[in-house]
GUSEZA-396328 format. One line per 3 residues: number of its first residue (from 1); for each residue x, y, z of N, C-alpha, C. Coordinates in Angstrom, 1 decimal, padded with zeros to 4 digits. Atoms other than C-alpha are relative to their C-alpha. Layout:
% residues N
NUM) X:Y:Z:X:Y:Z:X:Y:Z  ...;
//
This chain:
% residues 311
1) -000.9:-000.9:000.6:001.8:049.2:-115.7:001.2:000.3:000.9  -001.5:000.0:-000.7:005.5:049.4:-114.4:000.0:001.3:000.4  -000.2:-001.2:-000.8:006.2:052.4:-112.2:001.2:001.0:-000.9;
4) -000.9:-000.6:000.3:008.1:055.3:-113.8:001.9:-000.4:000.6  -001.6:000.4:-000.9:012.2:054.6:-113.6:000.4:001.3:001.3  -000.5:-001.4:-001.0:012.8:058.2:-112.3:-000.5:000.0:001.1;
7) 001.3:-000.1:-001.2:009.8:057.6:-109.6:000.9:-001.1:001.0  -000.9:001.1:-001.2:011.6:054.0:-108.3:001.3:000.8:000.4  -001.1:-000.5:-000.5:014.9:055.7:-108.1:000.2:001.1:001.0;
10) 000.2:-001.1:-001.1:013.8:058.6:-106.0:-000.4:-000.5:001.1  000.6:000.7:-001.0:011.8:056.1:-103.8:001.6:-000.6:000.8  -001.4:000.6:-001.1:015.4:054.2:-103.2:001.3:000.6:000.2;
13) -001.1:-000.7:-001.0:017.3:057.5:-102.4:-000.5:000.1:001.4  000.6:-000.7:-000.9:014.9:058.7:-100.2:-000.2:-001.3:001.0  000.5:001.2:-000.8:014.1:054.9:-098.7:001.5:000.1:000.5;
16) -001.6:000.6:-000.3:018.2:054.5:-098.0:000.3:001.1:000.7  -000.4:-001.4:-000.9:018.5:058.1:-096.6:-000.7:-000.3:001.6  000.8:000.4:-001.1:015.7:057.1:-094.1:001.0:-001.2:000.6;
19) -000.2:001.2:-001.0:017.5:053.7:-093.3:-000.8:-000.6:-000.4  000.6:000.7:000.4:015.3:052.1:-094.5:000.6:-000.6:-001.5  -001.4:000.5:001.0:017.6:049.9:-096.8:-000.9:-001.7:-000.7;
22) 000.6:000.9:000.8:014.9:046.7:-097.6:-000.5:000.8:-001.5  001.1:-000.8:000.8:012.2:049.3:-099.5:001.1:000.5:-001.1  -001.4:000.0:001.1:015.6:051.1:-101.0:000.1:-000.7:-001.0;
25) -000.7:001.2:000.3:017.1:047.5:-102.2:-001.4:000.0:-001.0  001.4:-000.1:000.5:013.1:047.2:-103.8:000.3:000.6:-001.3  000.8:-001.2:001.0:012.5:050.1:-105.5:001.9:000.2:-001.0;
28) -001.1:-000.4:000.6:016.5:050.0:-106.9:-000.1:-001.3:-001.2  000.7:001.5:000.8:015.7:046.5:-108.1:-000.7:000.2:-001.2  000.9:-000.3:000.9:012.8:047.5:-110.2:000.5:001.3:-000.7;
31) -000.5:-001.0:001.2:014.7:050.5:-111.9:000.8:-000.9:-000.5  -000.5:000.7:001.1:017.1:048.2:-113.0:-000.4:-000.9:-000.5  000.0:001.1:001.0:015.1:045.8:-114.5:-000.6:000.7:-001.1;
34) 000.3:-000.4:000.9:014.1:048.6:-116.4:001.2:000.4:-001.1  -001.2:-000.4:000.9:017.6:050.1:-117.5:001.0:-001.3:001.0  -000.9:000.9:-000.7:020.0:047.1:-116.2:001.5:000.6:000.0;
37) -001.2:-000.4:000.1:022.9:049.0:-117.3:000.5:001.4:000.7  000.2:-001.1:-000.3:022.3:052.3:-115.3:001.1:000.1:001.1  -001.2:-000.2:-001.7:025.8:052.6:-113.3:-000.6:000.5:001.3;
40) 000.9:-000.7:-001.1:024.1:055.0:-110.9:-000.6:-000.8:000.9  000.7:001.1:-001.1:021.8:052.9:-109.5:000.4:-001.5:000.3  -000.7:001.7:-000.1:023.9:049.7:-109.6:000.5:000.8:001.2;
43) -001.0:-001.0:-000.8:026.5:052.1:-107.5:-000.9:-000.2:001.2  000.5:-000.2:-001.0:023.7:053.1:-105.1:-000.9:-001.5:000.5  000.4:001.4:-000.8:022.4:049.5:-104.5:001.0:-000.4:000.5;
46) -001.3:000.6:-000.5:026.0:048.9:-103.8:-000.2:000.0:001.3  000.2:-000.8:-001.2:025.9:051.0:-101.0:-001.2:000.0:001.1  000.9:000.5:-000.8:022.4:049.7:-099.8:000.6:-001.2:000.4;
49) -000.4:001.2:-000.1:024.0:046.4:-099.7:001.0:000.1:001.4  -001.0:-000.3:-001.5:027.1:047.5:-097.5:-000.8:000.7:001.4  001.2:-000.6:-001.3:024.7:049.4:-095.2:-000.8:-001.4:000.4;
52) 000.3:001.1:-000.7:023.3:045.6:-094.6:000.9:-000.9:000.4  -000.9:001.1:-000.7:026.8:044.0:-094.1:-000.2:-000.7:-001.2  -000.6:001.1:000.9:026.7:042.3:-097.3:000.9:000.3:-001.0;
55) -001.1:-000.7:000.5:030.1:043.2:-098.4:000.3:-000.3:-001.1  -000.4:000.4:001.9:030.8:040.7:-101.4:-000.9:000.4:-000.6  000.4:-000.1:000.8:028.3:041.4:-103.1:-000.1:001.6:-000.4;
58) -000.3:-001.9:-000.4:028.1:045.7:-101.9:001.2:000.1:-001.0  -001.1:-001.2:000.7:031.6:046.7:-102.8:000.4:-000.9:-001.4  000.5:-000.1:002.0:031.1:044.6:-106.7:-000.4:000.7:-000.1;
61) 001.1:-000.9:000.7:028.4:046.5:-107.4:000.3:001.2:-000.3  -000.7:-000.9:-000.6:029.9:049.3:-105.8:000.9:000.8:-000.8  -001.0:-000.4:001.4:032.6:049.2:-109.0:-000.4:000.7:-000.6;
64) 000.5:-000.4:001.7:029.7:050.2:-111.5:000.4:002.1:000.4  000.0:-001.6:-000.6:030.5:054.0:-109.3:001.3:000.9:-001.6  -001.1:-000.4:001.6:034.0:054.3:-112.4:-000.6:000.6:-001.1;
67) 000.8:-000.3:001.6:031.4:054.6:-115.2:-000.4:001.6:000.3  000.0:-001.9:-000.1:030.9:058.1:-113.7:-000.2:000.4:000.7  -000.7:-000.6:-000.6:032.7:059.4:-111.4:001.2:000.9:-000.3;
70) -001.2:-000.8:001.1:035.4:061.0:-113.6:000.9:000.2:000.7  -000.9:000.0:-000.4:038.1:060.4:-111.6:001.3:-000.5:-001.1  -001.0:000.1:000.9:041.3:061.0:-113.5:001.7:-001.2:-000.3;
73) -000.9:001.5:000.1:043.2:057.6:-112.7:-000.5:-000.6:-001.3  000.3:001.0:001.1:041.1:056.2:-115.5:000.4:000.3:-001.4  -000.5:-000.6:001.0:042.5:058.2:-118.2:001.5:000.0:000.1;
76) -001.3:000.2:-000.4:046.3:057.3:-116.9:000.9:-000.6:-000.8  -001.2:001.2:001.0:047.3:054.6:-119.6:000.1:-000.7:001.3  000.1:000.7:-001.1:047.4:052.6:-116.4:-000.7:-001.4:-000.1;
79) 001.1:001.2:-000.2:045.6:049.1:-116.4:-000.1:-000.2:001.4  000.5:000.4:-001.1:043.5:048.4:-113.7:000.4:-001.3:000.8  000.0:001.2:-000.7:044.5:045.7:-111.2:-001.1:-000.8:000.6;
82) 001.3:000.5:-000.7:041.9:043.4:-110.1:000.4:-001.4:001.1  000.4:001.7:-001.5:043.5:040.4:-107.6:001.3:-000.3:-000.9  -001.1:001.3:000.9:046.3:039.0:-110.2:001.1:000.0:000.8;
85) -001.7:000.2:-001.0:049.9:037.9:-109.3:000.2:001.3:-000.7  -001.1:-001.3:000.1:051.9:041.3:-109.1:001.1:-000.9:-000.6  -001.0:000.6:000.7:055.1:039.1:-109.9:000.8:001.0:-000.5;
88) -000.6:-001.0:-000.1:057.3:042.2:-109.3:-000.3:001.2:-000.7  000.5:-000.9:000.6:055.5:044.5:-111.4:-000.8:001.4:000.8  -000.2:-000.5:-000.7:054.9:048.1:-109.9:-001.7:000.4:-000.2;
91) 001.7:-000.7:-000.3:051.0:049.5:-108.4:000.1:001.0:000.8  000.3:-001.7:-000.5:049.7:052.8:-108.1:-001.4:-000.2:000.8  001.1:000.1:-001.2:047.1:053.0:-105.0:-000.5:001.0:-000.2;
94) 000.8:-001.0:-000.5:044.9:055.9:-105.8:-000.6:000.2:001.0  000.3:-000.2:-000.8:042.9:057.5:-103.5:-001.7:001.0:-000.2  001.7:-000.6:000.4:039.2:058.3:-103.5:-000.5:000.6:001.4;
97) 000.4:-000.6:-001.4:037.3:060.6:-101.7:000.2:000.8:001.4  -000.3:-001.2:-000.8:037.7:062.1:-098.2:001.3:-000.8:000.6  -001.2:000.4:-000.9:040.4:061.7:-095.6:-000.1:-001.3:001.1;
100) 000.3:001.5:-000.4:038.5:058.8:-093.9:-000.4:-001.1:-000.5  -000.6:001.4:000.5:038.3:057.0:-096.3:000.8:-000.2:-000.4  -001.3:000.6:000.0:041.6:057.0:-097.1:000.9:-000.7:001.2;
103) -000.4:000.3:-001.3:042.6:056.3:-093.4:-000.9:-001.6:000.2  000.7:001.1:-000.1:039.8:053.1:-093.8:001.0:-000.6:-000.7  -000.2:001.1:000.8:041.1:051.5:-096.7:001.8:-000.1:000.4;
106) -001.6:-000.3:-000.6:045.5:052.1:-095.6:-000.1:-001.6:000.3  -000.8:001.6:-000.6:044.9:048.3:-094.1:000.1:-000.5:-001.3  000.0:000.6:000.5:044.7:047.1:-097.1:001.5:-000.4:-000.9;
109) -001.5:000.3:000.9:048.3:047.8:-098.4:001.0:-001.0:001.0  -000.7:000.8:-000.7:049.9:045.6:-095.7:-000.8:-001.7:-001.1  000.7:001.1:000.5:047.6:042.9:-098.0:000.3:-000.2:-001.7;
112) -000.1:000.2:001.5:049.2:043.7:-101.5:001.4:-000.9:000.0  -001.3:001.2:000.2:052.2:040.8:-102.2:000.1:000.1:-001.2  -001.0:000.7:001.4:054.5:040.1:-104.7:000.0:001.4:-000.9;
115) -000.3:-000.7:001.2:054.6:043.8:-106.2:001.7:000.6:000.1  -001.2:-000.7:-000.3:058.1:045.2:-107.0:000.0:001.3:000.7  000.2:-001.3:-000.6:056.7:048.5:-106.0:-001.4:000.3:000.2;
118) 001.5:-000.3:-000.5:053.5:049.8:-103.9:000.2:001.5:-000.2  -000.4:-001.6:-000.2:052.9:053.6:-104.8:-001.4:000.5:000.7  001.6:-000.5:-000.3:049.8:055.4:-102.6:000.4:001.2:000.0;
121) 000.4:-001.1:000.3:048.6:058.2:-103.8:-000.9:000.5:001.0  000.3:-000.4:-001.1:047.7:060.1:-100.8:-000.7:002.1:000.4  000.2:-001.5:-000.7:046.0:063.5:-099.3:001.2:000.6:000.6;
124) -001.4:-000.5:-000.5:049.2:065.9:-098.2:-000.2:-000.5:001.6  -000.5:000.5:-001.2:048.0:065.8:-094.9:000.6:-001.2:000.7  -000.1:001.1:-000.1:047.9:062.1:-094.8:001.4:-000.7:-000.3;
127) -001.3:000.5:000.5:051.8:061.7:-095.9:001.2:-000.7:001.2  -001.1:000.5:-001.0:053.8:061.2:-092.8:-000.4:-001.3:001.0  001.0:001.3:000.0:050.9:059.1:-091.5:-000.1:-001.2:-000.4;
130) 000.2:001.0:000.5:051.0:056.8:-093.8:001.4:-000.7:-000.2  -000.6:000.0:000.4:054.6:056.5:-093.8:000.6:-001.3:000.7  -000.3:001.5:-000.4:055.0:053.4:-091.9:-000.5:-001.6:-000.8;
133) 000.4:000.6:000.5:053.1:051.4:-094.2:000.8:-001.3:-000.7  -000.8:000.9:000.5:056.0:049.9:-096.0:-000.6:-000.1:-001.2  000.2:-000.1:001.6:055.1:051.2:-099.2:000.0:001.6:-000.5;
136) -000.4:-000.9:000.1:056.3:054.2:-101.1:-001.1:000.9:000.1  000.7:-000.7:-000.5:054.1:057.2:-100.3:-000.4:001.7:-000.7  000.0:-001.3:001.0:053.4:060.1:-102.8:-001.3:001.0:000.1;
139) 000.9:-001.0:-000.3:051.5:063.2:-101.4:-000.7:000.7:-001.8  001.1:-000.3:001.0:048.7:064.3:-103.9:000.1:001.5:-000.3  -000.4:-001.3:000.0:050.0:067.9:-104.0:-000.8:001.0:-001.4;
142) 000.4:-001.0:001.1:048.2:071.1:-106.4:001.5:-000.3:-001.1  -001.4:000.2:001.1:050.6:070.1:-109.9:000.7:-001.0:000.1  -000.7:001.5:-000.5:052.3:066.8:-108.6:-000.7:-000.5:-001.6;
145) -000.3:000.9:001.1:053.3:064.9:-111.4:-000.4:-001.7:000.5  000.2:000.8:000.1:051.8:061.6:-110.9:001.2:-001.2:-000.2  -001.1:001.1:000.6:054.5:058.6:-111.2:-000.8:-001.0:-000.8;
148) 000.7:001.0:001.0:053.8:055.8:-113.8:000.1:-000.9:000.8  -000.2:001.4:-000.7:053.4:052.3:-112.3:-000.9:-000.9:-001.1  000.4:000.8:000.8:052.5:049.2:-114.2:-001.7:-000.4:-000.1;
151) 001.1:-000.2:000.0:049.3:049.1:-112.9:-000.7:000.8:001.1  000.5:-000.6:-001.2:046.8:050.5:-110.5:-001.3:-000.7:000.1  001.5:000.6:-000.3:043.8:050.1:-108.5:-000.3:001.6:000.8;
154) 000.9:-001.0:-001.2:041.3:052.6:-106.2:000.2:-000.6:001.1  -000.4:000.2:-001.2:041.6:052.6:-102.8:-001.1:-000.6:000.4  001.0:000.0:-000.7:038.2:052.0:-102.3:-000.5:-001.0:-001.3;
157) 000.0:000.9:000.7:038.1:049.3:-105.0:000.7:-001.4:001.0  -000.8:001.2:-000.6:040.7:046.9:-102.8:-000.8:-000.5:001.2  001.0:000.7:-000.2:037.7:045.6:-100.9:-000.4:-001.1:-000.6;
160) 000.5:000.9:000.6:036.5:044.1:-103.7:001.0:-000.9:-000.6  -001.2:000.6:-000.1:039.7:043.1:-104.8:000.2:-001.1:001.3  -000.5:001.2:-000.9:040.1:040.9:-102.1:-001.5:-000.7:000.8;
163) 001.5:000.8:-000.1:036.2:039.9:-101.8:-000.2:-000.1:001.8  -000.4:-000.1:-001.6:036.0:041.2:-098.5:-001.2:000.2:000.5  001.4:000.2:-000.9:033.1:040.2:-096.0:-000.1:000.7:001.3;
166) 000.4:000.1:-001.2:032.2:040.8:-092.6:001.2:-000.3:000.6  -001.0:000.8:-001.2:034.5:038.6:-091.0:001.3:-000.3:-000.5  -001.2:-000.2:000.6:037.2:039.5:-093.5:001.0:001.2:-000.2;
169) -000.3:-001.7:-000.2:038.0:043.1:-092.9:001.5:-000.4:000.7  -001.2:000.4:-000.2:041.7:043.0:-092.4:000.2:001.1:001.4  000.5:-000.5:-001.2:041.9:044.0:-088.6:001.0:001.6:000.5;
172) 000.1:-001.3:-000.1:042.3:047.1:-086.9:000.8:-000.1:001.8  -001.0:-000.9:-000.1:045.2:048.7:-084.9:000.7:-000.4:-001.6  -000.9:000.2:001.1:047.3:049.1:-088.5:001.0:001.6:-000.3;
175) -001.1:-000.6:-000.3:048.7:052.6:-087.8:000.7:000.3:001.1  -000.7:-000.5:-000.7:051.1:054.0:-085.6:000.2:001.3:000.1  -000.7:-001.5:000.0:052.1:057.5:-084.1:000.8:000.0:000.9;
178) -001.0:-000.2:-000.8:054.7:058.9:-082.1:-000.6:000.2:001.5  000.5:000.0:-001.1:054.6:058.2:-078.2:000.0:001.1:000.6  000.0:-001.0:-000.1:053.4:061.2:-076.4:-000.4:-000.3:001.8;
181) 000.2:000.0:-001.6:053.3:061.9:-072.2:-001.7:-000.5:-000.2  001.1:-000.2:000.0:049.8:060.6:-071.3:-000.6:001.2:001.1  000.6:-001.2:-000.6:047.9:063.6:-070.5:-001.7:-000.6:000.2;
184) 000.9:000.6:000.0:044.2:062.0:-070.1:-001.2:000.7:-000.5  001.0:-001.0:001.0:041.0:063.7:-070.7:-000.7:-000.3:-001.2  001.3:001.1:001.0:038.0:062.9:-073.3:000.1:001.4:-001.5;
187) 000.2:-000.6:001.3:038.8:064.6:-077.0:-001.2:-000.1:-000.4  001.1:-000.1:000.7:036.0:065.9:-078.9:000.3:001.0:-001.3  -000.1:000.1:001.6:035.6:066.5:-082.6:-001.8:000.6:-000.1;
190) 001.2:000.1:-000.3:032.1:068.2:-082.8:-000.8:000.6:-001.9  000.5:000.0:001.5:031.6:069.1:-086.5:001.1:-000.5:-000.9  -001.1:000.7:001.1:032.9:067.4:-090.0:-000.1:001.0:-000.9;
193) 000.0:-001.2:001.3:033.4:069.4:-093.4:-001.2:000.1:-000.6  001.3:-000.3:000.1:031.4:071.7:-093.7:-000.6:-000.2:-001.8  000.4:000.6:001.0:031.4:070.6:-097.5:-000.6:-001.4:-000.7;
196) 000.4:001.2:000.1:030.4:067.1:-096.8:-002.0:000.2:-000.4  001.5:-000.5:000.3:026.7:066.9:-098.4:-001.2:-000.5:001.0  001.3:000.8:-000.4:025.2:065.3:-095.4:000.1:000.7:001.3;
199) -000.8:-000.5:-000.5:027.3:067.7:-093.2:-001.2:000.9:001.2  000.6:-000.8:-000.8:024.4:070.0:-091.7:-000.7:-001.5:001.1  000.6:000.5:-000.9:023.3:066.6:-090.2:001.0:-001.1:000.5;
202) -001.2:000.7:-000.9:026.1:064.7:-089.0:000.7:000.9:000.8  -000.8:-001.1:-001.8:027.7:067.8:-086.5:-000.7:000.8:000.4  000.5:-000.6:-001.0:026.6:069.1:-083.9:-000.4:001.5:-000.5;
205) 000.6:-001.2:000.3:024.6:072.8:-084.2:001.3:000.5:000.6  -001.0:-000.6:-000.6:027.3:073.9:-081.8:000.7:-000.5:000.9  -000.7:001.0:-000.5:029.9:072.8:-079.4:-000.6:-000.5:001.7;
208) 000.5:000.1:-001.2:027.7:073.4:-076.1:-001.3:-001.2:000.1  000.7:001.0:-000.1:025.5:070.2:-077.5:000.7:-000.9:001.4  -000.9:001.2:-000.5:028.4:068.3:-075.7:000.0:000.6:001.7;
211) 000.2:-000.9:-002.0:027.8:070.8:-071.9:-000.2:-001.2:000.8  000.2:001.0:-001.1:026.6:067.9:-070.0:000.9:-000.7:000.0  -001.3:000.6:000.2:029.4:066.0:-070.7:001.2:000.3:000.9;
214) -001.3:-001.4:-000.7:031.8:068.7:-069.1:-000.3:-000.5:001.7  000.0:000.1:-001.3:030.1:067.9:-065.9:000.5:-001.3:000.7  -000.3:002.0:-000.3:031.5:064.1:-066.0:001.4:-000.2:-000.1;
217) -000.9:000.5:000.5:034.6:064.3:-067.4:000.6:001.5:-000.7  -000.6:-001.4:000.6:037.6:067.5:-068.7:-000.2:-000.7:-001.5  000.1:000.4:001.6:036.9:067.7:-072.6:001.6:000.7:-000.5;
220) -000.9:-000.3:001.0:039.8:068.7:-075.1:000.1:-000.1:-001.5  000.4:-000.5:001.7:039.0:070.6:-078.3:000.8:-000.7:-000.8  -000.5:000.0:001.0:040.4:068.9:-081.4:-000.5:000.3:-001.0;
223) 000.2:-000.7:001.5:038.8:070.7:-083.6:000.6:000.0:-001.3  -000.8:-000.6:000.8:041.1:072.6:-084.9:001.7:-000.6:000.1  -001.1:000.5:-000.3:043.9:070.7:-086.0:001.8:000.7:000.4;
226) -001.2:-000.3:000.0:047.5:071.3:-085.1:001.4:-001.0:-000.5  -001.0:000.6:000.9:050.2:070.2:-087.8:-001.1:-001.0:-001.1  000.1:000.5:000.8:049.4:067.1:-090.1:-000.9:-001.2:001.0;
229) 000.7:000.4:-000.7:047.6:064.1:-089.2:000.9:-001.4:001.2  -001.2:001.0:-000.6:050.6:062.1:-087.6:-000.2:000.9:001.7  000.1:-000.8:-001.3:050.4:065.2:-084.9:-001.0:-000.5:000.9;
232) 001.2:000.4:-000.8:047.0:064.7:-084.2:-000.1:-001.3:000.1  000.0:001.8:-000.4:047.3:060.4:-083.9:001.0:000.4:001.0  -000.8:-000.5:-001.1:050.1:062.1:-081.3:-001.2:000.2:001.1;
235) 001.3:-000.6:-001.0:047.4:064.0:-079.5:-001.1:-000.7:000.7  000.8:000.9:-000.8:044.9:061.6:-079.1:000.4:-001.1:000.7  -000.2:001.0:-000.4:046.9:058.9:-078.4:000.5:000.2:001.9;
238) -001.0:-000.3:-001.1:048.0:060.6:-075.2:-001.6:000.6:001.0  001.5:-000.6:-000.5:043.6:061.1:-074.5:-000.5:-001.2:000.6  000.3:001.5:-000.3:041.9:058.3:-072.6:-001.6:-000.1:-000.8;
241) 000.9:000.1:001.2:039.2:058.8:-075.2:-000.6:000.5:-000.9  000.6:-000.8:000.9:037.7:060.5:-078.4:-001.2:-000.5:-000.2  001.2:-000.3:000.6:034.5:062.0:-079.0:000.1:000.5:-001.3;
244) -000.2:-000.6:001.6:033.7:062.6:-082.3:-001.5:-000.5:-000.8  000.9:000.2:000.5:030.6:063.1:-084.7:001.1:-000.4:-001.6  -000.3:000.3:000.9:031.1:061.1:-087.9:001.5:000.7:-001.2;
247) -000.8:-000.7:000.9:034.5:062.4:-089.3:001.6:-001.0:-000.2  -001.2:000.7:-000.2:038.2:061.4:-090.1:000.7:-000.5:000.9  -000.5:000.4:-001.1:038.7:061.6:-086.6:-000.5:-001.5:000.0;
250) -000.1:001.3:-000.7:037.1:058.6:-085.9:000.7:-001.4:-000.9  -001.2:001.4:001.3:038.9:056.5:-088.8:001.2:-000.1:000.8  -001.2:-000.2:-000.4:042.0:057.9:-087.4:000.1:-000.7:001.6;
253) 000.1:000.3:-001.3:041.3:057.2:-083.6:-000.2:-002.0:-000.2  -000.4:001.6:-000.1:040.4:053.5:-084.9:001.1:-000.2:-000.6  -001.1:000.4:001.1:043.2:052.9:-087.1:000.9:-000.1:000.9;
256) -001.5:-000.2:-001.1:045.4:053.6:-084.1:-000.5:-000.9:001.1  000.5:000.4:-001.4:043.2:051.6:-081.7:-000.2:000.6:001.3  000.0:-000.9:-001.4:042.6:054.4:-079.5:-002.0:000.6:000.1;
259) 001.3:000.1:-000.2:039.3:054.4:-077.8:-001.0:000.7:-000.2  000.7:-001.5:000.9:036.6:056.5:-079.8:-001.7:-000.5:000.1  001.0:000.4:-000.3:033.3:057.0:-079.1:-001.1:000.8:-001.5;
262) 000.7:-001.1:000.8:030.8:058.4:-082.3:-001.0:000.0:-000.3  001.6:-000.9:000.0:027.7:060.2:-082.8:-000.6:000.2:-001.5  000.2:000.3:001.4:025.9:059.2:-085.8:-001.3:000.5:-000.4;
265) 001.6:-000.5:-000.4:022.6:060.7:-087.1:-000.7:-000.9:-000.1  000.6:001.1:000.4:019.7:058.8:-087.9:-001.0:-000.3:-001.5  000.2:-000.6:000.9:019.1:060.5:-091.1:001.2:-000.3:-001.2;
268) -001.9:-000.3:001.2:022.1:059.4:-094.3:000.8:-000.4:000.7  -001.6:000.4:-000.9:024.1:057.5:-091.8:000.9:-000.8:-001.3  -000.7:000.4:000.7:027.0:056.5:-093.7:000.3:-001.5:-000.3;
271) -000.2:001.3:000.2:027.5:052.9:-095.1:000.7:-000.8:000.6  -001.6:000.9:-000.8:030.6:051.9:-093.0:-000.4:-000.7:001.3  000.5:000.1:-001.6:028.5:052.1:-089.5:-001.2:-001.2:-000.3;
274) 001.5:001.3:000.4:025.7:049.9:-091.2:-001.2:-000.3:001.0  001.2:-000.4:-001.0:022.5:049.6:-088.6:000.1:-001.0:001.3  000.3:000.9:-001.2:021.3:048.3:-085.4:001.2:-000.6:000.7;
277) -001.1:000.3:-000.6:024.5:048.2:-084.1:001.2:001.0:000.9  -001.0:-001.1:-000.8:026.9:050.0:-081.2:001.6:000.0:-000.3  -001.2:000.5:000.3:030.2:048.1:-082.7:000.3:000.0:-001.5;
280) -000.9:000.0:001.1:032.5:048.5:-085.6:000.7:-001.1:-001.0  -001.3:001.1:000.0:033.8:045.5:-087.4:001.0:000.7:-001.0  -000.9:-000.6:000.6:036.0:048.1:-089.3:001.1:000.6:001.3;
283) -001.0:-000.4:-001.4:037.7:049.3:-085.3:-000.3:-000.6:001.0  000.3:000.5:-001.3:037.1:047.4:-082.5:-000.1:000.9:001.1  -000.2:-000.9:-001.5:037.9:050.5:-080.4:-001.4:000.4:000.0;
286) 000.8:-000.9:000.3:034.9:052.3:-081.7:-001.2:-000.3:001.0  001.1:000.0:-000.3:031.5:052.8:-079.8:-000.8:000.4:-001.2  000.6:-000.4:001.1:028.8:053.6:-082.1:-001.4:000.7:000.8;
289) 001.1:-000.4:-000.9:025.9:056.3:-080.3:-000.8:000.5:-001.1  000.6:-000.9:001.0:023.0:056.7:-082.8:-001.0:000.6:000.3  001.4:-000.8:-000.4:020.3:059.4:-082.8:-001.3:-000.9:000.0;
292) 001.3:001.0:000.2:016.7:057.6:-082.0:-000.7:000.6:-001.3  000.9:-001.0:000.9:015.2:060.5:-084.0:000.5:000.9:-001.0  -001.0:-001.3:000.7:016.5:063.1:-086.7:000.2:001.1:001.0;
295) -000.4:-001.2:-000.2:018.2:066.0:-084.9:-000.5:-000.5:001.5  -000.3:000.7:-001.8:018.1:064.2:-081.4:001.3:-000.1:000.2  -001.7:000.6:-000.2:021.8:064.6:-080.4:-000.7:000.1:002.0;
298) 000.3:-000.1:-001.5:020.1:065.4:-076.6:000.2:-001.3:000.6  000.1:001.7:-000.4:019.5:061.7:-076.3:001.2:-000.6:-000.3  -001.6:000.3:000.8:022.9:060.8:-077.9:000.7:000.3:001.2;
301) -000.7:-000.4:-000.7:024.9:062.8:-075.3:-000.7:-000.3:001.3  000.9:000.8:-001.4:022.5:061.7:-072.4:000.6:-001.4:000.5  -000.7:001.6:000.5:023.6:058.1:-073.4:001.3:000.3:000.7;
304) -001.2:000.1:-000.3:027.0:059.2:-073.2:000.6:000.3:001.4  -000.3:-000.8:-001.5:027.1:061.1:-069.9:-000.1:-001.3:000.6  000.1:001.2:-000.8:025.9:058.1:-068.5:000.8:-001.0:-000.2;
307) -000.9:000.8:000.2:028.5:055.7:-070.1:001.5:000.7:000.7  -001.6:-000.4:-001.0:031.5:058.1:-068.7:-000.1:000.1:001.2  -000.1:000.2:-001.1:030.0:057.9:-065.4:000.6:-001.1:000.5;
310) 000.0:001.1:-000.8:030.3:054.3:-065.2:001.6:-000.3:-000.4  -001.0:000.6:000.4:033.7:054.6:-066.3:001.2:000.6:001.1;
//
């Protein structure tokens, strides 16, 4: 007798939250051969998939997330772009999600050809930021009137759009910020939004996890930002390295190529960092320090103390 669907699908949240991403991939398998059409769990096998590095086939799947997400590009009059010739015709770059992922996907508009016009639809902070891109740049503002463009895509669709592997991630320094005196010193970043749903276990309980640290090396709060995020790619760029637990910082610190070290739990780690691994093929700057245990950041920052000695 086949296993309840609702039973397998709970086995491959809870299996993929663990990390454990074969059992997951399993138990997701066998609900869809019960409902094959169940976006949901297509979506979340996507995402098992990229958590293994297997990108073409991940961010396909990954698409079925449209069928319901209710994001209001799809109601635009808009036709979706999927890879065709632009042949001067104008594209709208939505934007999904948080601030790092919009700071991930950014390489990809240096990779759109032949449109008469690129429009990215952007987070306000993210405006000045992105403004080197070489493609027009339209802050997401409370009431902003949206511009028409001939077609569009998601930001976090142009992955799949361009069938992008491993060893095809379009490479990493791709922004710029303004040169600033180097002042040296190890930035840290010690909690993410506190509305992120995975949030109580990706940042730190408090900022005195990072104390050992102090005794190796002067720290410098970025917490709390100052200005937009062009400021802050200023700020760090002028640090001889960022700490940071899972946030925009560390998108931003790769994107700029500036050396970043982050603290990952071992509990819901996010799909981008994928497993068994200290390296990024999305930043080359990046270190990657993961918890051995749930709620072990002691061991994490132990690691680290030891890595800024030898530095």
């Amino acid at each position: 007798m086949a296993e309840d669907f609702g039973v397998l699908v709970e086995r491959g949240i809870q299996a993929a939250h663990a990390l454990d991403f074969p059992t997951a991939e399993r138990a997701y398998l066998a609900a869809l051969a019960q409902r094959p059409d169940n976006a949901p769990v297509i979506a979340a096998l996507g995402l098992v998939m990229l958590a293994q590095g297997r990108y073409r086939e991940g961010f396909m799947l990954y698409e079925a997330r449209k069928a319901f997400d209710g994001d209001p590009i799809a109601g635009a009059g808009m036709p979706e772009w999927g890879g065709e010739d632009l042949a001067g015709r104008s594209l709208l770059v939505w934007r999904e999600q948080g601030l790092g992922d919009e700071i991930q996907m950014a390489r990809y508009l240096p990779r759109i050809r032949g449109a008469g016009e690129v429009i990215l639809v952007c987070s306000p902070p993210l405006e000045r930021l992105f403004a080197g891109l070489g493609v027009t740049v339209f802050p997401l503002t409370e009431g902003a009137v949206v511009p028409r463009a001939d077609l569009h895509v998601r930001n976090l669709s142009l992955p799949a759009v361009f069938e992008t592997t491993v060893e095809t991630i379009p490479p990493a320094p791709y922004l710029t910020a303004p040169s600033a005196p180097k002042s040296g010193g190890v930035g840290f970043v010690w909690r993410g939004n506190p509305e992120h749903p995975n949030d109580a276990r990706r940042s730190l309980p408090s900022p005195s996890v990072l104390d050992p640290l102090r005794e190796v090396a002067e720290l410098v709060d970025l917490q709390e930002p100052r200005g937009d995020f062009l400021d802050t790619a200023a700020r760090i760029q002028a640090l001889d390295l960022v700490i940071t637990v899972d946030t925009a910082m560390a998108h931003l610190a790769g994107a700029l190529g500036v050396p970043c070290w982050v603290m990952l739990p071992a509990y819901r780690t996010d799909w981008r960092w994928m497993t068994g691994r200290a390296d990024s093929p999305w930043y080359p700057s990046l270190r990657l320090y993961r918890q051995p245990s749930p709620g072990d950041w002691d061991s994490v920052v132990a690691a680290m103390a030891q890595d800024l000695k030898a530095l």
